[in-house]
C-alpha positions in Angstrom: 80.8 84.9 126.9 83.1 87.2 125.6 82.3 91.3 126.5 81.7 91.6 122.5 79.7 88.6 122.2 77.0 90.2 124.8 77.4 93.8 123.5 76.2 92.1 119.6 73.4 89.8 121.6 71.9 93.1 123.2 72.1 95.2 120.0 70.2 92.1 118.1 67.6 92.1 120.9 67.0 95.8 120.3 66.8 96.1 116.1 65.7 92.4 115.7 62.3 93.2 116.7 62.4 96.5 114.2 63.1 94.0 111.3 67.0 94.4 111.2 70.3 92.5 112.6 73.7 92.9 112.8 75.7 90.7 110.8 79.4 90.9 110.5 81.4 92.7 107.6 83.0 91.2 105.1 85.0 93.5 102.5 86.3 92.7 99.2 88.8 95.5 99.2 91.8 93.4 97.9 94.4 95.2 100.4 91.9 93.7 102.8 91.9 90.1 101.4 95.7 90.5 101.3 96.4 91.3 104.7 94.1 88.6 105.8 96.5 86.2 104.2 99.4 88.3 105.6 97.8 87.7 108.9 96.9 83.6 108.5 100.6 83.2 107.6 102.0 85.4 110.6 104.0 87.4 107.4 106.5 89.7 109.4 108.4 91.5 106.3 107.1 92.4 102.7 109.3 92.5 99.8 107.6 95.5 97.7 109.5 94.4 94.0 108.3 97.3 91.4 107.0 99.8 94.5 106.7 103.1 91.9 105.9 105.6 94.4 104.9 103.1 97.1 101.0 103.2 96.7 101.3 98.8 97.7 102.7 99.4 100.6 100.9 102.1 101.8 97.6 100.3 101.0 99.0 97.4 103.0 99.4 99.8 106.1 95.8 101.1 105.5 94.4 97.7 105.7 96.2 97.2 108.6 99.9 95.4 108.1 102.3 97.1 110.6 105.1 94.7 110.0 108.7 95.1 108.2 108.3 97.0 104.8 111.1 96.8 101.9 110.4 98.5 98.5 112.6 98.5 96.0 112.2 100.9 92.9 114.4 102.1 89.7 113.1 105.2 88.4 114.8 107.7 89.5 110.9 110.3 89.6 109.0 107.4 91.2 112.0 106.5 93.5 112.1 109.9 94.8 108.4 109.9 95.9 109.0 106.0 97.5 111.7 108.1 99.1 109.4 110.5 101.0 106.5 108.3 101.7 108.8 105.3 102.7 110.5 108.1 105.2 107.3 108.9 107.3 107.0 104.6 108.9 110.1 103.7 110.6 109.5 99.9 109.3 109.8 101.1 105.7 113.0 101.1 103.9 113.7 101.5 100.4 116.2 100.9 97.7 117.0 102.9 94.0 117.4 99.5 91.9 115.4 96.7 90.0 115.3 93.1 90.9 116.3 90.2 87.2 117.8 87.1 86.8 121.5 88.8 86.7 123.3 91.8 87.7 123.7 94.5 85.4 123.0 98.3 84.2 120.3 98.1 81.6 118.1 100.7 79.7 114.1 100.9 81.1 111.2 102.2 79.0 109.6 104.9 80.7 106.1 105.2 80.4 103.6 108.2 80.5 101.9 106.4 83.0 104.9 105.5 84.9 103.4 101.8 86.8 103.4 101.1 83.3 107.0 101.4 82.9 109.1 98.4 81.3 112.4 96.6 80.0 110.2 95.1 77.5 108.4 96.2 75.0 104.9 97.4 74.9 102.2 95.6 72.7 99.5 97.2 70.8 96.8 95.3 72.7 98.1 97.5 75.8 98.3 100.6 74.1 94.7 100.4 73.0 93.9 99.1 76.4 95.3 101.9 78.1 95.4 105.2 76.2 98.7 108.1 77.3 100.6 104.4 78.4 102.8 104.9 75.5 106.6 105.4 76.4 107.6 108.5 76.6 111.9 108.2 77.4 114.7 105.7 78.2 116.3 105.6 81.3 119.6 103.6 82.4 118.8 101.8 86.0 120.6 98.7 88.0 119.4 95.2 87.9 120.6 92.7 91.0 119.4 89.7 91.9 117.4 89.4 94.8 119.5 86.3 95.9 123.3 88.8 96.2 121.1 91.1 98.0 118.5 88.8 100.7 121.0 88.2 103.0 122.0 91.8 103.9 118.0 93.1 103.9 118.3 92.2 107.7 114.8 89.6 107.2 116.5 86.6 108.5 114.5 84.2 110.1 111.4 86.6 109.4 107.9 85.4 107.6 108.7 86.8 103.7 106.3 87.8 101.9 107.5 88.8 98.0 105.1 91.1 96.2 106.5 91.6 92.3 104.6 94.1 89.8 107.3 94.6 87.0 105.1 94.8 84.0 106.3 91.5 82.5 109.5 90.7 84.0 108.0 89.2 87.0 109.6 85.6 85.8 113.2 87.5 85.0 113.0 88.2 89.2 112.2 85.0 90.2 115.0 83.8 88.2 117.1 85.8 90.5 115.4 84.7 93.7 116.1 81.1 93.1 117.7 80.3 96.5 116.1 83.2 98.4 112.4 81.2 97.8 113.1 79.0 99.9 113.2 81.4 102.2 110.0 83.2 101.3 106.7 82.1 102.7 104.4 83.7 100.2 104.5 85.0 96.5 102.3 88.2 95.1 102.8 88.4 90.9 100.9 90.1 88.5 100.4 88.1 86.0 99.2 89.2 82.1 96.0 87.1 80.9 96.9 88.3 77.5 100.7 89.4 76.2 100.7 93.4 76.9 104.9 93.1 76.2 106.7 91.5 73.9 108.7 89.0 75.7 106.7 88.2 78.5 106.2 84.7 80.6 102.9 83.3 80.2 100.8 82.8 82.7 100.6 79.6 82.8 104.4 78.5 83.2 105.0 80.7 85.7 102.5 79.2 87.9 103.9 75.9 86.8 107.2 77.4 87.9 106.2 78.4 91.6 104.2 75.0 92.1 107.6 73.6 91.4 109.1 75.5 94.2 106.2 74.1 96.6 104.5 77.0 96.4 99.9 76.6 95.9 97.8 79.2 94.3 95.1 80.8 96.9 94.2 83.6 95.3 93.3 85.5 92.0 92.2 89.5 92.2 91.0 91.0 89.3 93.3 94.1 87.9 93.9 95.5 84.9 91.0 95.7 82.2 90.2 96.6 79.1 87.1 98.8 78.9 85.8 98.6 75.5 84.6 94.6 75.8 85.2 93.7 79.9 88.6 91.2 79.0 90.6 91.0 82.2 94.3 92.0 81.1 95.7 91.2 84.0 95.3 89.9 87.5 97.3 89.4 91.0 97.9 85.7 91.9 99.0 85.0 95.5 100.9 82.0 96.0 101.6 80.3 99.6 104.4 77.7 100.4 102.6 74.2 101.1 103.1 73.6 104.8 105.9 71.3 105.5 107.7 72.1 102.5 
């Protein structure tokens, strides 16, 4: 028996007369339910797609991930605070551009509430949703594609795990990443339950897409909701690669 295993039988012998035991914790902190996937799929390097000031990633190391970090982030405010937090973990880089579906400068909607931030355009249903969202100034930022960058991000032969958070353009960067998803293990998207910019993939196909690319669905988290009648807005799906494929 395990050192543990007799430390937990003692402790039991002592509160289980007093009416009590000890029973093993289970969180449903989502960083936590995350890096327990991380963990079951021996993930070595996260792609951070959409990082803003890097609050993923250092969530990720809080719940325990010590593995290869990569952000990559276009505004030039939120970049800058990536910048500093990124600089404290020596297994954290980041990058001053966006992730789409082709290379190119394009114009970003910059949002009060800069997470909020977009190349499309903002429906009513999120304005009213969120309150001081609306957008506030343009910026000009760089697009790539993730698949004329994935070879020189030194993650070859690594466990890949993409996280993408790009307020709607989530499908636009996967149609970049078309040859670099074969080389990713697992997906993280947020996805919109209702359209909260104009222009945006539904749901739907985009999971339709990724089961495509032999990727399953094993988990939805709760996000983004509207407080005046409880609608979920948005949520996180995490997608694995079937095994074998």
């Amino acid at each position: 028996m395990k050192l543990k295993d007799e430390l937990l039988k003692f402790i039991r012998s002592v509160v289980n007369p007093l009416g009590y035991d000890i029973v093993k914790f289970r969180t449903s902190n989502p960083f936590h339910l995350i890096f327990n996937h991380l963990k079951l799929n021996n993930i070595t390097a996260v792609l951070d797609v959409g990082a803003n000031a890097g609050q993923y990633s250092m969530e990720l190391r809080k719940a325990g991930y010590s593995g290869q970090i990569i952000s990559f982030e276009p505004l030039s405010e939120a970049y800058s605070k990536l910048s500093v937090n990124s600089s404290r973990d020596k297994n954290w880089k980041a990058y001053n551009y966006a992730f789409g579906e082709t290379e190119t400068i394009a114009s970003i909607h910059v949002s009060a509430h800069s997470p909020s931030s977009s190349f499309l355009p903002m429906t009513n249903t999120h304005r009213e949703a969120a309150p001081g969202s609306d957008y506030i100034k343009e910026e000009q930022i760089e697009i790539k594609t993730l698949d004329t960058v994935f070879d020189t991000l030194g993650i070859k032969g690594e466990n890949v795990f993409m996280k993408v958070d790009t307020q709607g353009y989530e499908k636009k960067v996967l149609d970049g990443a078309l040859k670099s998803l074969s080389e990713i293990r697992g997906v993280q998207l947020e996805l919109s339950a209702t359209k909260l910019y104009e222009g945006e993939e539904n749901y739907y196909n985009i999971c339709s897409f990724l089961e495509e690319k032999n990727f399953r669905l094993v988990r939805i988290i709760p996000g983004f909701t509207d407080k005046k009648n409880g609608e979920m807005l948005q949520f996180d799906a995490i997608f694995f690669r079937n095994p074998g494929k």
